[in-house]
C-alpha positions, 0 to 999 in steps of 0.5 A, a space after each residue: 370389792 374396792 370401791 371406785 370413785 369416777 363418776 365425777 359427783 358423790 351422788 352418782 358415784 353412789 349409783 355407780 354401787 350397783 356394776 352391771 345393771 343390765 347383765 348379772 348386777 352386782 351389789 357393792 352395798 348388800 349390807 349396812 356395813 358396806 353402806 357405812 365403809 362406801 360413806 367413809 371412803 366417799 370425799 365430801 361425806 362424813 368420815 363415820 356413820 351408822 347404818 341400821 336396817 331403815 336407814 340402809 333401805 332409805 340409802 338403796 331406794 335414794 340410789 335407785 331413784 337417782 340412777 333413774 333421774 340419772 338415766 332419764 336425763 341421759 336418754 333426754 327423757 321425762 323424770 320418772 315421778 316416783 324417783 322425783 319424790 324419793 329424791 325431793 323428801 330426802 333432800 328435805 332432812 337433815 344437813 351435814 355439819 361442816 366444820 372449817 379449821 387450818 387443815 379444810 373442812 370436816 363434814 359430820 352428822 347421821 346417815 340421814 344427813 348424808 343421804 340428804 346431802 346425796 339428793 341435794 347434790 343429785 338434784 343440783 347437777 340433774 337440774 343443771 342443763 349445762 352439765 354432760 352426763 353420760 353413760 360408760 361406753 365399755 359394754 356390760 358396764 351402766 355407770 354414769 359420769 360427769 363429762 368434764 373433758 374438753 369437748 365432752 369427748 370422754 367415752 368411759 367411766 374411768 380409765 384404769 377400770 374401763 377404758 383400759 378393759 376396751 383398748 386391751 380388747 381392741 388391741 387383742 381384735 387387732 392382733 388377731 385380724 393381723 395374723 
């Protein structure tokens, strides 16, 4: 499966691995190799990483923890203490080196440096009040994005994937009542 990046922010696209949560989730990342391909493809990361089984475990507990600071804020809730921590002590390893040239910015370093990076980007938008997160709106998908739209009024993770799924359905419901 191809992954999408719609989220609006590398941190929670990194959630937004898991498609599904609340009926039959599917795992995008049930291996390092697919951890490694995800970092690739990602803006802002770097273009090569290696995944052991360690740093794979670290990657998918960041994500969970993520997820859950995501979703409290979204449910206008207290942050979950145990995620707080995962997510505070991987932001405190290493950093990513960035490397300025005529072409942009080159990103490079251990997948230990990019999940660092991922909760420090999670914690800078989480810690944010100004920021709309909210959840997709097409039911059955649990993504969360960043709601930059004028008025806040965007209502699903992505158009090509979501937003065309609940049209096409309301179109069909529509035909349907009309005959």
């Amino acid at each position: 499966m191809a992954f999408t990046f719609v989220s609006g922010d590398p941190a929670l696209d990194l959630t937004g691995t898991v498609l599904s949560r609340r009926d039959k989730p599917v795992d995008l990342l049930s291996a390092p190799a697919d951890l490694e391909r995800w970092v690739a493809a990602c803006a802002g990361l770097p273009d090569r990483v290696t995944a052991d089984a360690t740093t794979f475990a670290s990657a998918l507990a960041l994500r969970e923890a993520l997820y859950r600071l995501a979703l409290d804020r979204v449910l206008d809730r207290p942050f979950d203490p145990r995620s707080l921590d995962i997510v505070n002590g991987t932001a405190a390893g290493p950093v990513c080196a960035l490397e300025l040239s005529d072409r942009g910015v080159h990103v490079s370093g251990s997948l230990s440096a990019t999940l660092s990076q991922l909760a420090r980007n999670g914690i800078t938008l989480l810690a944010d009040p100004h920021v709309c997160l909210k959840e997709c709106g097409r039911p059955g998908c649990t993504r969360i994005y960043l709601d930059r739209s004028r008025g806040a009024r965007r209502a699903w993770c992505g158009m090509e994937e979501c937003g065309n799924r609940v049209k096409a359905a309301a179109y069909r419901a529509r035909r349907r009542d009309a005959v």
